[in-house]
C-alpha positions, -999 to 999 in steps of 0.1 A, spaced: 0 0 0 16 37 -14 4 63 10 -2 94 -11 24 123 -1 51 94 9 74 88 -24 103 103 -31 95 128 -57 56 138 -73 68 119 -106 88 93 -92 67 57 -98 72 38 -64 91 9 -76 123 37 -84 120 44 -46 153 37 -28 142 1 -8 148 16 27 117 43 16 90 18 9 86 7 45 61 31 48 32 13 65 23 -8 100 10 -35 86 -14 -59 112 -24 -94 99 -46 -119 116 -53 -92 153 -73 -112 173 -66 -95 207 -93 -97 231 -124 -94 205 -110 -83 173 -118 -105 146 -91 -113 127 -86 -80 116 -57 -71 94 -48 -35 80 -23 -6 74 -15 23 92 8 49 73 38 62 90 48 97 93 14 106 96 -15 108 122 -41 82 128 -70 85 149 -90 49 156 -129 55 165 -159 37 176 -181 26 201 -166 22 237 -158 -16 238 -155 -23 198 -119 -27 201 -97 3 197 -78 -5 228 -70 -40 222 -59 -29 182 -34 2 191 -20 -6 226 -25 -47 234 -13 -49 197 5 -27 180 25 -11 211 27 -39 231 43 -58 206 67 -29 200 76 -31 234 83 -67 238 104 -66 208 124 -38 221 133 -59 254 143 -86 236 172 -65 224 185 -69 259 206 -95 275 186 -122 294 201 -112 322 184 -78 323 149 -94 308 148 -115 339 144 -82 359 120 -68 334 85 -76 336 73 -101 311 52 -90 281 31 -118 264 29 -120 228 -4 -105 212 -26 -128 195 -16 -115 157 -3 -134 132 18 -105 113 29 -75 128 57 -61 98 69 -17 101 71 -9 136 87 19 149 94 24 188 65 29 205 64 54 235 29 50 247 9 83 266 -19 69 285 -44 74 310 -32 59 343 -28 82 370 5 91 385 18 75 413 -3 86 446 30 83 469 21 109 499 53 121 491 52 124 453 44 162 438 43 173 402 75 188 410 94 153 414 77 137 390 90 153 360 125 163 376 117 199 382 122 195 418 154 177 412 169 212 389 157 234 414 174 214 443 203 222 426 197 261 412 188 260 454 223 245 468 243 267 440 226 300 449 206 301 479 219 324 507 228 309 536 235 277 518 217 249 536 238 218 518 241 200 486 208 196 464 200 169 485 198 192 516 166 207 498 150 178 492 115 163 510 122 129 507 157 125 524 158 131 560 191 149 576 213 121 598 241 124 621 263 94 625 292 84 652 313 51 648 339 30 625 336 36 588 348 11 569 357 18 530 355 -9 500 390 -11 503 393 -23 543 403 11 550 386 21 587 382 57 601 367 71 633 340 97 628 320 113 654 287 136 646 290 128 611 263 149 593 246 138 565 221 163 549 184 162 537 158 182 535 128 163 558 106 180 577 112 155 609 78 166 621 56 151 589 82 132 578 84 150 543 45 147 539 29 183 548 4 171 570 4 153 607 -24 130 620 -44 137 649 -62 100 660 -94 99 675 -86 71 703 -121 66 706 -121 52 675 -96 25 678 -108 13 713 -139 8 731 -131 13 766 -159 -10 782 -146 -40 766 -117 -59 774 -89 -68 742 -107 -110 745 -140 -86 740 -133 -69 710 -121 -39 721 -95 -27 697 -119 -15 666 -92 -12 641 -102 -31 607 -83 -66 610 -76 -68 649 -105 -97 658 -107 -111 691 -90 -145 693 -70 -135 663 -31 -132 662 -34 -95 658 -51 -93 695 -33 -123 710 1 -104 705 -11 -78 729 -28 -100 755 5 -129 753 31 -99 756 30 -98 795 21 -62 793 -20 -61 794 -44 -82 809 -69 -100 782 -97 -101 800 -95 -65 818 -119 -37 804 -93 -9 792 -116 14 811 -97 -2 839 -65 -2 829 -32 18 847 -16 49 830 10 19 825 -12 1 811 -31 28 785 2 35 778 15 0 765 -19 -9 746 -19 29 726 19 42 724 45 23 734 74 21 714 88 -9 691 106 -29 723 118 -67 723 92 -91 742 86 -123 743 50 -133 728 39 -163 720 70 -182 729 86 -165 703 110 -132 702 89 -106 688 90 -64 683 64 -54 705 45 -19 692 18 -2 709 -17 -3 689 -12 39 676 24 33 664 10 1 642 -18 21 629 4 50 619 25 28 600 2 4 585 -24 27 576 -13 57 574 16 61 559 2 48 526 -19 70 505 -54 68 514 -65 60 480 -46 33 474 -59 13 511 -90 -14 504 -123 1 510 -129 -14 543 -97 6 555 -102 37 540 -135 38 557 -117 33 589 -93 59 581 -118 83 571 -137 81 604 -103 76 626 -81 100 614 -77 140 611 -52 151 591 -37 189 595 -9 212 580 21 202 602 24 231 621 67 230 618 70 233 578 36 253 573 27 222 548 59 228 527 77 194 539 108 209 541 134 212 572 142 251 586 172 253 566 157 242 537 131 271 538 156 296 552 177 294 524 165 321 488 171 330 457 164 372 450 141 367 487 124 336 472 131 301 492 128 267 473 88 264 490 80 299 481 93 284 442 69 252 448 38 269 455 42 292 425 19 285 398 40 276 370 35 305 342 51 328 374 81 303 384 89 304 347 85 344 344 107 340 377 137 320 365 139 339 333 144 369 352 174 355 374 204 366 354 233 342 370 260 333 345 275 309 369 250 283 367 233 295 332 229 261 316 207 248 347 190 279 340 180 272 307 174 234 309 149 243 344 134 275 320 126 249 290 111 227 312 89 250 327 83 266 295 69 235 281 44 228 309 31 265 300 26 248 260 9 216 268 -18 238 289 -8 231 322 8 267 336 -17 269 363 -7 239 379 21 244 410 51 221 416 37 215 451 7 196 439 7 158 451 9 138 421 -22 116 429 -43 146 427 -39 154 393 -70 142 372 -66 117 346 -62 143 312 -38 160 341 -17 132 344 -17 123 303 -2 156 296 23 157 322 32 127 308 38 144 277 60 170 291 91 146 284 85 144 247 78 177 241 109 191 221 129 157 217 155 152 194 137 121 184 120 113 149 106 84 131 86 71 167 52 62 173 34 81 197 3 63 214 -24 87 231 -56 73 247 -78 102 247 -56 132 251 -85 154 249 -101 141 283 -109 163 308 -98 194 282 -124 226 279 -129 231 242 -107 258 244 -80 240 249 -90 214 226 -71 234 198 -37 234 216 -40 194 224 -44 191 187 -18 216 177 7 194 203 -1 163 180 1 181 151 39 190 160 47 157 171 36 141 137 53 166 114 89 156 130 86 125 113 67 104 135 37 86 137 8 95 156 -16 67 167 -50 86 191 -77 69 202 -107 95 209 -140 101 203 -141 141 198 -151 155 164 -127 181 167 -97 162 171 -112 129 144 -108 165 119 -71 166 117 -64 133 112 -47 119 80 -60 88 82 -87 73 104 -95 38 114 -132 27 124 -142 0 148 -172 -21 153 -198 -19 142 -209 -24 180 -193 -31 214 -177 -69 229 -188 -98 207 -205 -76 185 -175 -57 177 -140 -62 166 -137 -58 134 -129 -27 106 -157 -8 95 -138 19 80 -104 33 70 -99 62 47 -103 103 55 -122 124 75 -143 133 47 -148 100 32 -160 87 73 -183 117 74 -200 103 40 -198 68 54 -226 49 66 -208 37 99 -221 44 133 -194 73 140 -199 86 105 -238 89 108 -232 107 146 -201 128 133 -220 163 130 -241 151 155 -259 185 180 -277 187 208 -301 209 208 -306 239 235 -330 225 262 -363 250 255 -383 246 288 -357 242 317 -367 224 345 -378 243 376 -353 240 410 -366 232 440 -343 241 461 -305 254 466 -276 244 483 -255 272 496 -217 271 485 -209 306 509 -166 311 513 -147 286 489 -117 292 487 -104 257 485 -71 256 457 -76 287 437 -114 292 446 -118 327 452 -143 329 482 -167 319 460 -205 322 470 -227 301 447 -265 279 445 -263 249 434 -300 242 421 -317 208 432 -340 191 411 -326 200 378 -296 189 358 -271 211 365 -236 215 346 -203 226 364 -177 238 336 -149 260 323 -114 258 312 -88 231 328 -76 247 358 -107 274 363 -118 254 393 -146 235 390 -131 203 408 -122 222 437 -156 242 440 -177 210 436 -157 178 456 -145 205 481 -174 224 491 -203 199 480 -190 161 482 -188 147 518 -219 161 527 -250 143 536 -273 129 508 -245 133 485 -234 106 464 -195 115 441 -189 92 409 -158 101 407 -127 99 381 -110 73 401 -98 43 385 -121 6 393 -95 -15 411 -96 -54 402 -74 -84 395 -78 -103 362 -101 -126 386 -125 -97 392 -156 -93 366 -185 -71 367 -204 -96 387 -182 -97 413 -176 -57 414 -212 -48 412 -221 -73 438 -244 -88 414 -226 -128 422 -239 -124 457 -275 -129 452 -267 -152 422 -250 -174 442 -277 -170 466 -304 -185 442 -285 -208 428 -277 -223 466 -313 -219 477 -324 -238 443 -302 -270 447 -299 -266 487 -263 -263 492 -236 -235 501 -239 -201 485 -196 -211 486 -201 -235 461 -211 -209 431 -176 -186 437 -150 -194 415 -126 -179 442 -138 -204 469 -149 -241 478 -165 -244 439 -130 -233 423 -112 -256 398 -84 -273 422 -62 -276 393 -64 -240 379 -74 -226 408 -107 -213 395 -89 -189 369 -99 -211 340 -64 -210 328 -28 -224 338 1 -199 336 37 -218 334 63 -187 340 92 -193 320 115 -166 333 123 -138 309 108 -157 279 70 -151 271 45 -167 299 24 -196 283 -9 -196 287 -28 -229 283 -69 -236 289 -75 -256 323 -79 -291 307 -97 -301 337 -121 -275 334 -124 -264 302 -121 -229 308 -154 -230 330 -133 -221 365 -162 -245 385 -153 -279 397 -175 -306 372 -197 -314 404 -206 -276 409 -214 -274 372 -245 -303 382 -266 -274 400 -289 -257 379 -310 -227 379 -337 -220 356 -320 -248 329 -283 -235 331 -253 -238 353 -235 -209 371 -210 -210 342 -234 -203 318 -249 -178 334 -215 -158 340 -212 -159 301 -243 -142 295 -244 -106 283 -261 -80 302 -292 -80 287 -297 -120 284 -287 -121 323 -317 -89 326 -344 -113 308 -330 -147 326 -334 -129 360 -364 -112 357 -387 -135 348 -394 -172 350 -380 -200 372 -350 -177 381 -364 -150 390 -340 -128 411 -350 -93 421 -319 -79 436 -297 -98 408 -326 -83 384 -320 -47 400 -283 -48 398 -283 -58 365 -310 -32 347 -283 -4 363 -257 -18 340 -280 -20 312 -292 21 318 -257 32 311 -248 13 281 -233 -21 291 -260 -44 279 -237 -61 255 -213 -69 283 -206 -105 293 -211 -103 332 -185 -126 337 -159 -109 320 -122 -97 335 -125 -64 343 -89 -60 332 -106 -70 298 -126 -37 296 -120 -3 284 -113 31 302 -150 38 291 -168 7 300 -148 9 338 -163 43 342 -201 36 333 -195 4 357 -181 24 383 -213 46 372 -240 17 375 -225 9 404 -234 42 426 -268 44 407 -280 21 438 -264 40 461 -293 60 488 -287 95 482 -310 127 469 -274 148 449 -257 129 425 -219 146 417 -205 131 381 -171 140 374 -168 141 337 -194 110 326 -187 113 288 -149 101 290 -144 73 270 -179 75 253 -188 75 216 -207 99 198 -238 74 195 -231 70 236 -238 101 245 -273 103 235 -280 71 263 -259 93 291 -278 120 285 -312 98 288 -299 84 315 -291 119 335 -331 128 323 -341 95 342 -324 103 370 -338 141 369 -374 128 363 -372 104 394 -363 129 422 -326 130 424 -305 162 418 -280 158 390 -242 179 399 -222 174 364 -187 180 359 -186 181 320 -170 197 291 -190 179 260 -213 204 246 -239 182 242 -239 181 282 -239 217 284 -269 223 259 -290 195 274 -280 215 311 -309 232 330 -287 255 346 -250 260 338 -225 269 361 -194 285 346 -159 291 362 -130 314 351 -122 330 331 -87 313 326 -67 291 349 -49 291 383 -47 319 395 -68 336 366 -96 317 370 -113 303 406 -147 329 398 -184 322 387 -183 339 357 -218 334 342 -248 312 360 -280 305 342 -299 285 313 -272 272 284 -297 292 260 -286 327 283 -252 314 278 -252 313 241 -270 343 239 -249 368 260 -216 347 250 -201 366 278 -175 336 285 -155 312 266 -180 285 273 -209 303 263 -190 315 221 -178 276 220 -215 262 231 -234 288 205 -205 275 180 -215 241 189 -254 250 189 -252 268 152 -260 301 140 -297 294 137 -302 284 171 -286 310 187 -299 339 162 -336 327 181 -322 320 216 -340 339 239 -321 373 257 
């Protein structure tokens, strides 16, 4: 295949071309990945490819479980198998022919690390040039670089030192520098524990007094306390000795003998603080994040003011400016900063810090501050920080993978995302997106269809060609492409507010607002302008409020939709009250598991830095159950056919007849209203895509008791045609009684809106203000804001020529 624009010369016939020019394609052969069919095509280098289609029809499993990961694989092999063995191992993809790869550097969604100590600042090494700009200029010099540095506490050390060569010296009071706030321990924050909440003072420990999640009476967990010698078991704690209190809640790590064994003995507070809490919150199971929620307080440390550095650290400036003072800067102003310093002594950190900031200011995200904890940043955040890196590299002839760089971007900044990709593809690389928005489909060179629908019913290539050939297409993106939503003509009615007085949470500028109930109301504005921080931080937490948040599903390749919506509970329920056994039986993660695959359905045999083999459980067939458990029936089929059922079979099977669930029924309609019918219920959740976790994550609150429903951007990862059953779906919601908070770029959102809510007018520190409230049809009347030009755009001229003032 001869990509027009590729050969040598406009008169040159292809076959003249030198031979190393004609590799000029990706071609795939035979993808069958997850649930592509067979599908074979070419991509053409050196130019930019955007794949399409339905969430679910296969985009994912085509560009990164195929074409990048096979890429990537290839690329370790280069290495020796010594360093493979410490790589992690990357299966093959299921293709038969993948010929013209380039090295793939893939940009995707995944959220940076949530490390309490990780900040934008450290992860993309700006931290680590100004640590050093810090310990070459700052007056009075506090230490090396690593004397300005969070992470490292300062150590003093006396004794023998003993070099590699034998050589032994005496050093007393050594000093070895760091930057750590000794109070917070680099973190910003200390933690105040309510005690009442980790004991119950009328109970003895043999009782179940210690409340922690995980410390059960009888268990080891409580036995090391009542065998250390120190308490007695069967004592209420209300009766305990100073002494006492003081062993069970504080006492430090000492040597004891429990259990007839030598063992660290650590009073109850000092386990929790390092079990629990220093981990990010986020990343602790439910159970223990509920805990810490209701157990734990957390302040500014008092010592570093929040900065998480040591005195010396923050005593030390540049021009009256001190390395925290730098941090907390939003980025446009550090940069305006450092190009202002005029120090020819350190000049080249200078301009490698100034490029770096410079860059953050291109890709949109100047508002942001160094100081921000990485684990805040939301997902379109974290993609284009991501990007930072590759901005301005020396490298040509790559291929770029994006999933979705436009999330969580106004349409505003829509334009500079696609002038970014733009850039990267006329270096001479190739530029692979997957997205769904119109704007960004339009400058593609080439684009790729899938479908025609989602799971089994998608998976294979519907289209490839231009933007104007897809537009004349009959395909399902084609047919929605200039899809509009019209302005909403009769508004609902509020019945009610909920104050917002004060908010001055991030860059919130003591912002009084109403949040209407009983209506449909929109939250939006430019990345940065504040709508995050004015909705989870003034209106999530409180009572009757229910946040679907942007916050990836976690699950294990043996976790499924069943098992995450808690729709396997009552199934296994039925299927134990039909045949008269255990409930236990029906789990493919207990007593009815597969002993010889362990109920995973498949064997893995690791074969050390070679590819893992996969193989079908012949003892099983795939099915995960023992043969025995696969006897029991309900309604006609066994629990492994029922776990491959789609959505909407499993809705039918449970709702009526000799099967007849309710609660299954319930659970499963909700993942039917947002758009998963076709999905198998049994299906790995690592299986799905970023936009099938998010309406799952969605289906999943829907049952959730609560009158205010908070959305955080519901259209990521949806398809044109999807957006339509979202927007029903918010209606339904509306119509039933609820109160519907969106956080939402998509125009369609913002037109179907009853009351808009708009925040600005720029970023960071230029935004953090209601700059318009009222109907979307106001909006694109006055187009007094950025929103309100880009929704009448959107809207066309008609509409908003008859828009009422």
């Amino acid at each position: 295949m001869c990509i027009p624009g590729l050969t040598d010369g406009p008169d040159r016939h292809p076959a003249d071309r030198h031979p190393a020019d004609r590799h000029d394609t990706i071609r795939v052969q035979g993808a069958r990945e997850n649930n592509l069919r067979d599908v074979s095509l070419s991509i053409p280098k050196r130019r930019l490819t955007v794949f399409t289609g339905v969430s679910g029809s296969g985009k994912s499993s085509l560009v990164f479980e195929t074409i990048a990961a096979e890429s990537q694989r290839m690329i370790n092999e280069t290495y020796s198998a010594f360093v493979q063995g410490m790589m992690p191992s990357l299966a093959r993809p299921d293709v038969d022919v993948l010929e013209g790869l380039t090295t793939a550097i893939v940009v995707g969604q995944e959220r940076l690390g949530a490390d309490p100590r990780s900040t934008l600042g450290t992860v993309t090494d700006a931290n680590a040039l100004l640590r050093l700009l810090f310990s070459r200029l700052g007056t009075p010099p506090a230490g090396p670089a690593v004397a300005y540095s969070f992470n490292v506490p300062a150590r003093t050390a006396s004794g023998v030192m003993t070099s590699a060569t034998g050589e032994k010296q005496i050093v007393r009071e050594a000093v070895y520098h760091g930057g750590m706030c000794p109070t917070c321990e680099g973190r910003g924050r200390v933690s105040d524990i309510d005690l009442t909440q980790l004991v119950d003072e009328d109970r003895s420990l043999n009782e179940g007094a210690i409340l922690v999640p995980g410390y059960k009476a009888g268990g080891w967990s409580v036995r090391f306390f009542t065998e250390s010698g120190l308490l007695d078991g069967d004592k209420p704690v209300r009766d305990y000795t100073d002494t006492e209190r003081h062993d069970l809640l504080f006492r430090d790590a000492t040597k004891r003998k429990i259990g007839g064994a030598n063992l660290t003995y650590e009073g109850l507070v000092p386990q929790v603080r390092r079990s629990m809490l220093s981990k990010d919150r986020d990343a602790l199971q439910p159970h223990l994040r509920a805990f810490v929620d209701r157990a734990v307080t957390f302040v500014t440390c008092p010592d570093c003011d929040g900065t998480r550095l040591a005195p010396a650290a923050r005593a030390s400036k540049i021009a009256g400016v001190s390395i925290a003072d730098a941090c907390a800067m939003q980025v446009s102003d550090l940069a305006q900063w450092v190009r202002d310093l005029d120090e020819p002594s350190v000049a080249p950190l200078l301009s490698s810090l100034q490029h770096l900031l410079d860059k953050f200011v291109e890709i949109g995200l100047g508002y942001l501050t160094l100081d921000r904890p990485s684990g805040t940043l939301s997902g379109g955040e974290a993609q284009r920080t991501k990007l930072i890196s590759h901005l301005g590299s020396a490298l040509t002839d790559v291929t770029y993978v994006f999933d979705e760089p436009t999330i969580g971007l106004h349409p505003h900044d829509v334009q500079r995302m696609n002038d970014l990709l733009l850039q990267l593809r006329d270096k001479g690389n190739t530029v692979l997106v997957v997205e769904h928005k119109p704007e960004t489909i339009a400058i593609a060179d080439h684009v790729v269809d899938l479908g025609p629908g989602a799971g089994t019913q998608g998976g294979t290539v519907c289209f490839e060609g231009t933007v104007e050939q897809l537009r004349a297409s009959d395909t399902l993106t084609g047919r929605h492409l200039g899809d509009r939503v019209a302005l909403k003509t009769e508004p609902r009615t509020p019945t009610g507010v909920i104050e917002i007085r004060g908010a001055s949470t991030h860059n919130l500028r003591d912002v009084d607002v109403d949040i209407p109930l009983g209506v449909l109301c929109v939250v939006t504005g430019v990345a940065g302008s504040g709508k995050s921080s004015l909705v989870h931080g003034s209106l999530a937490g409180r009572d009757d409020v229910v946040v679907v948040d942007q916050g990836a599903i976690k699950g294990s390749r043996r976790s499924n939709p069943a098992t995450y919506t808690g729709l396997l509970d009552p199934v296994r329920k039925a299927f134990a009250r039909a045949n008269g056994v255990k409930p236990a039986l029906f789990s493919a993660n207990s007593e009815g598991a597969c002993p010889t695959c362990n109920g995973a359905g498949v064997i893995y045999t690791q074969l050390g830095f070679m590819d893992t083999v996969t193989t079908v459980c012949e003892d099983c067939a795939g099915k995960r159950f023992q043969a025995a458990v696969l006897e029991y029936r309900l309604g006609g089929k066994d629990i492994a056919e029922v776990l491959d059922m789609s959505v909407a079979q499993a809705v039918e099977f449970f709702g009526d007849g000799p099967a007849r669930t309710l609660a299954a029924h319930t659970i499963l309609s909700r993942l039917a209203d947002v758009g998963l019918g076709y999905l198998t219920i049994g299906q790995p959740l690592t299986t799905l895509s970023g936009g099938e976790r998010q309406r799952l994550k969605l289906a999943t609150h829907l049952g959730e008791p609560g009158g205010v429903y908070v959305l955080d951007e519901p259209t990521a990862g949806l398809h044109l045609a999807d957006v339509d059953t979202l927007l029903r779906l918010l209606d339904r919601l509306v119509d039933s009684g609820k109160s519907v908070v969106v956080i939402e770029h998509h125009q369609a959102v913002m037109a179907h809106a009853d009351w808009l809510i708009d925040l600005g007018p720029g970023a960071g520190h230029d935004g953090g203000r209601v700059v318009f409230q009222g109907t979307p049809a106001e909006a694109v009347a006055t187009r007094s804001t950025v929103t309100g030009e880009h929704l009448a755009r959107y809207v066309g001229a008609e509409e908003v020529a008859t828009a009422p003032a």
